[in-house]
Structure formats: structure tokens, C-alpha cells
C-alpha positions as CSV (number, residue, x, y, z in Angstrom):
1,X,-26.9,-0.4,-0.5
2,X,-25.9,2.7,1.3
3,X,-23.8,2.5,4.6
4,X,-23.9,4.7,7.3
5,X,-20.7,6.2,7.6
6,X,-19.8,4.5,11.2
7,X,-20.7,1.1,9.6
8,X,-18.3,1.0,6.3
9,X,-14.7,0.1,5.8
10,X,-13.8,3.5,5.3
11,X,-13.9,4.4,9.2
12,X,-10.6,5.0,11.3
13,X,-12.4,4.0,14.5
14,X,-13.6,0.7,13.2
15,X,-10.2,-0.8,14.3
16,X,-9.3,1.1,17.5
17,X,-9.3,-1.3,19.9
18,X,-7.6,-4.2,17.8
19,X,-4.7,-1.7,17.0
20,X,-4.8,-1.2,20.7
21,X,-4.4,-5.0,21.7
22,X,-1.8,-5.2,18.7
23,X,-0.2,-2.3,19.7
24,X,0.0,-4.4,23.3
25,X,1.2,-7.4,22.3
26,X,4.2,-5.5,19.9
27,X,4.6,-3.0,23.1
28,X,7.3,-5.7,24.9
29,X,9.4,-3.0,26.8
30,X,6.2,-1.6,28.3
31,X,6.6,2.1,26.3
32,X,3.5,2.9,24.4
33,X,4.4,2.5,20.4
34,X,8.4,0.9,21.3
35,X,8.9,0.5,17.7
36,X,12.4,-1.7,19.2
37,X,10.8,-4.9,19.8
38,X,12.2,-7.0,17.6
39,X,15.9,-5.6,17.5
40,X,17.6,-6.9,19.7
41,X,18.0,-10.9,21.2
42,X,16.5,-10.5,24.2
43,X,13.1,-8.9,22.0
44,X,12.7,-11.4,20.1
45,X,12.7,-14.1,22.3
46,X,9.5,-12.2,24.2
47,X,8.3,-11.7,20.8
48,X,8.6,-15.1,19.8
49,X,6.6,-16.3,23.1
50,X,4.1,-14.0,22.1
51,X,3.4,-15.2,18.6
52,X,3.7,-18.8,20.1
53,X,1.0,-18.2,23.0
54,X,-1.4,-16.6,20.5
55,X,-1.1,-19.7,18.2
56,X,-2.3,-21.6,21.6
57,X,-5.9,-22.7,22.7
58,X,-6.5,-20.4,25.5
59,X,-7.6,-22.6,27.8
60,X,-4.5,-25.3,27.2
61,X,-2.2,-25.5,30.0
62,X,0.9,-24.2,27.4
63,X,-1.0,-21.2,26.9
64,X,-1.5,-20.1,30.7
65,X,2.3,-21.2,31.1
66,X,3.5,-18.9,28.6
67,X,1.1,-16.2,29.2
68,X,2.6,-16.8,33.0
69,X,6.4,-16.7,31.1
70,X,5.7,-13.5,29.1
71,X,4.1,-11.8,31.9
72,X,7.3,-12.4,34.3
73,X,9.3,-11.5,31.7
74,X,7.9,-8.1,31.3
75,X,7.7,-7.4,35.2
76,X,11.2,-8.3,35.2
77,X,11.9,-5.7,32.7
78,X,9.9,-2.8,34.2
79,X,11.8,-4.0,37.8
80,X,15.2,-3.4,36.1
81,X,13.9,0.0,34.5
82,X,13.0,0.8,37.6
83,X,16.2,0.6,39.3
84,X,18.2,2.2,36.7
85,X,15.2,4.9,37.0
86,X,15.9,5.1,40.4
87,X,19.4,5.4,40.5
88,X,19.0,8.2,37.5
89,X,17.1,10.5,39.5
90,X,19.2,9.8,42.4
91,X,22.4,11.2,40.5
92,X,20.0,14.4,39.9
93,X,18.8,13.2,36.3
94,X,15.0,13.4,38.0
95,X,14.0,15.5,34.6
96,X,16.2,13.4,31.8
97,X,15.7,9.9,33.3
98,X,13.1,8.4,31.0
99,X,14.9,10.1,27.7
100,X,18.1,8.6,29.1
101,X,16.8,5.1,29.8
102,X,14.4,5.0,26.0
103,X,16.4,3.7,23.5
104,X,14.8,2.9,20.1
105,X,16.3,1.7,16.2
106,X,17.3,4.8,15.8
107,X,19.6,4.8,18.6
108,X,23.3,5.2,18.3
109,X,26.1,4.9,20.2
110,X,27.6,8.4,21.1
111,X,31.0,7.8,20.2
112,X,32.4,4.5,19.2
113,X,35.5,5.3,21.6
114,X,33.3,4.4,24.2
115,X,31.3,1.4,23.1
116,X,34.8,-0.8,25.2
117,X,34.4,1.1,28.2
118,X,30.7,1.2,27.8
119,X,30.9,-2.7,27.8
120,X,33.3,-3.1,30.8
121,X,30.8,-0.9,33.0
122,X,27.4,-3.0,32.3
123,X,29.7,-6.1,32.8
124,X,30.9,-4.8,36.4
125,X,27.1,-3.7,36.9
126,X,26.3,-7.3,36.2
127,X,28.9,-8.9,38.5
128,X,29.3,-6.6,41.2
129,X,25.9,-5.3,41.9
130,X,22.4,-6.9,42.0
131,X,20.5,-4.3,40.2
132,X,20.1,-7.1,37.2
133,X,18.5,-10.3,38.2
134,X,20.6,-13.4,38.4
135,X,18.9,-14.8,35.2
136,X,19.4,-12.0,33.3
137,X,21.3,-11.6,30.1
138,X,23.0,-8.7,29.3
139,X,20.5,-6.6,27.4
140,X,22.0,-4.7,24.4
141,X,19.6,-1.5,25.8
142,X,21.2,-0.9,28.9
143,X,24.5,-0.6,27.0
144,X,23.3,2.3,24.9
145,X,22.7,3.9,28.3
146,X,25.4,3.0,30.0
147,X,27.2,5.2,27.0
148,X,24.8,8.4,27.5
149,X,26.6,7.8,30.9
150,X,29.9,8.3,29.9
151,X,28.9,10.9,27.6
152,X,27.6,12.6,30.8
153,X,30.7,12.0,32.9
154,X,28.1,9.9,34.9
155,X,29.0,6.4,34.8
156,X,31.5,6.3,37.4
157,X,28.8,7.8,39.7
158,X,26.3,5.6,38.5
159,X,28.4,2.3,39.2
160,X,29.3,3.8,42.8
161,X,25.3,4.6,43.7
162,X,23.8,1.1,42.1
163,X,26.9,-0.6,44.2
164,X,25.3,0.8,47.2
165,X,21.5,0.4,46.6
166,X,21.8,-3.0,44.7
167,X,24.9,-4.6,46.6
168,X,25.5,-8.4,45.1
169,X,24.7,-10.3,47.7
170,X,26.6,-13.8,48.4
């Protein structure tokens, strides 16, 4: 039998929107096509919710709990890309902020010099300022970052503004 050409397997529309929905569910960072999902800890554990929750009954109390889970999660994250986002543009970075702040597989560490220093800085952002939530773990991204910082002569001035906009507060 013949098959109109919308109807057959053949069609690159015929999937659209369940690439989009996959596409959403892989998309953990909240950046269209982050191809970084499952690198690093923190990923995987929001990935791992994810493949748990879709193994659920929707209507099961464990499903609306971890859909509730993932989705605080994933605020959480956009809050803290906010704030280094903010801070970023602050320092005059208004134009590189978002290519400053994405960091994918392919990322790499600017010079391995600075991966100690880069280490000490996100530890003192951690303990001395409030721009991570209390419950957060030190996110491997925020250290490539934190490098592009140094490589900028930036960090310094970074630690100084997010001590003063995110101050730790007793």
C-alpha cells in the first residue's frame, strides 16, 4: 500500500515532539541540547531521579514526590546560575557571561597551574558567602569557571563582589 509521505517512517517530523520531551528530560542544567548531563556527580544524581520518576505510575505519591525533587533541584540550579550571572555582568562581563558560565565535555581546565587555586576560591565561595545554598555540594561546573576567572584576572574581584551581594549570613 502506498503511504503518503507525512504518514511513513521515513518522515523527520514524525518524532518532533518526542525528541523535544527527551530532549527535556536529558536538558538537566536548563540549556537547550547540554550534552553534560551525565558527567559529572551532581548530573547524575538528577538524571537518575529522572529515569526513576519515569519508571513511576504518575498518579503514585513517589512520582509527584520526585517530580516535586527534580523540579527543586533544577530551580536551585537556575537560582545559583543566576547569581554567578549576576555577579558576571556586574564585574562588566554583561556580553561574555553566558559563554563564561556554559561548560560542556569538552571543557578543559585553562591551565592545570590553576586547578589548586581554582579549588581554594569555590571553597571560600562556599564558606564565606551565601551565593550557594546551604545544601549544596560543590558542583564540579562552577570550578571550570571559577578557572576562566583566574584566567581573566577576575577571581579576586569576583570573590570580593559575591562577598558583598551573597554575604553568609549566621
Amino acid at each position: 500500500p502506498l503511504l503518503s509521505p507525512l504518514c511513513s517512517n521515513n518522515n523527520p517530523y514524525a518524532s518532533f515532539g518526542a525528541t523535544l520531551a527527551r530532549d527535556e528530560e536529558q536538558n538537566l542544567w536548563s540549556t537547550p541540547h547540554d550534552v553534560t548531563h551525565t558527567e559529572a556527580d551532581d548530573d547524575r544524581v538528577l538524571y537518575n531521579m529522572i529515569v526513576v520518576r519515569n519508571q513511576l505510575d504518575k498518579d503514585s505519591e513517589e512520582w509527584q514526590k520526585l517530580n516535586y525533587d527534580i523540579y527543586t533541584l533544577r530551580q536551585t540550579r537556575k537560582e545559583v546560575r543566576s547569581r554567578w550571572k549576576h555577579i558576571l555582568e556586574d564585574l562588566g562581563f554583561q556580553k561574555e557571561a553566558d559563554s563564561l558560565l556554559s561548560v560542556t565535555k569538552l571543557s578543559i581546565i585553562s591551565d592545570s597551574q590553576n586547578m589548586g587555586k581554582a579549588r581554594d576560591i569555590l571553597l571560600k565561595l562556599s564558606e564565606e558567602t551565601n551565593i550557594f545554598p546551604t545544601s549544596w555540594e560543590l558542583s564540579e561546573r562552577y570550578l571550570f569557571v571559577v578557572d576562566r576567572l583566574i584566567a581573566l584576572d577576575a577571581a579576586d574581584e569576583f570573590f570580593k563582589m559575591a562577598s558583598i551581594m551573597y554575604p553568609k549570613r549566621p
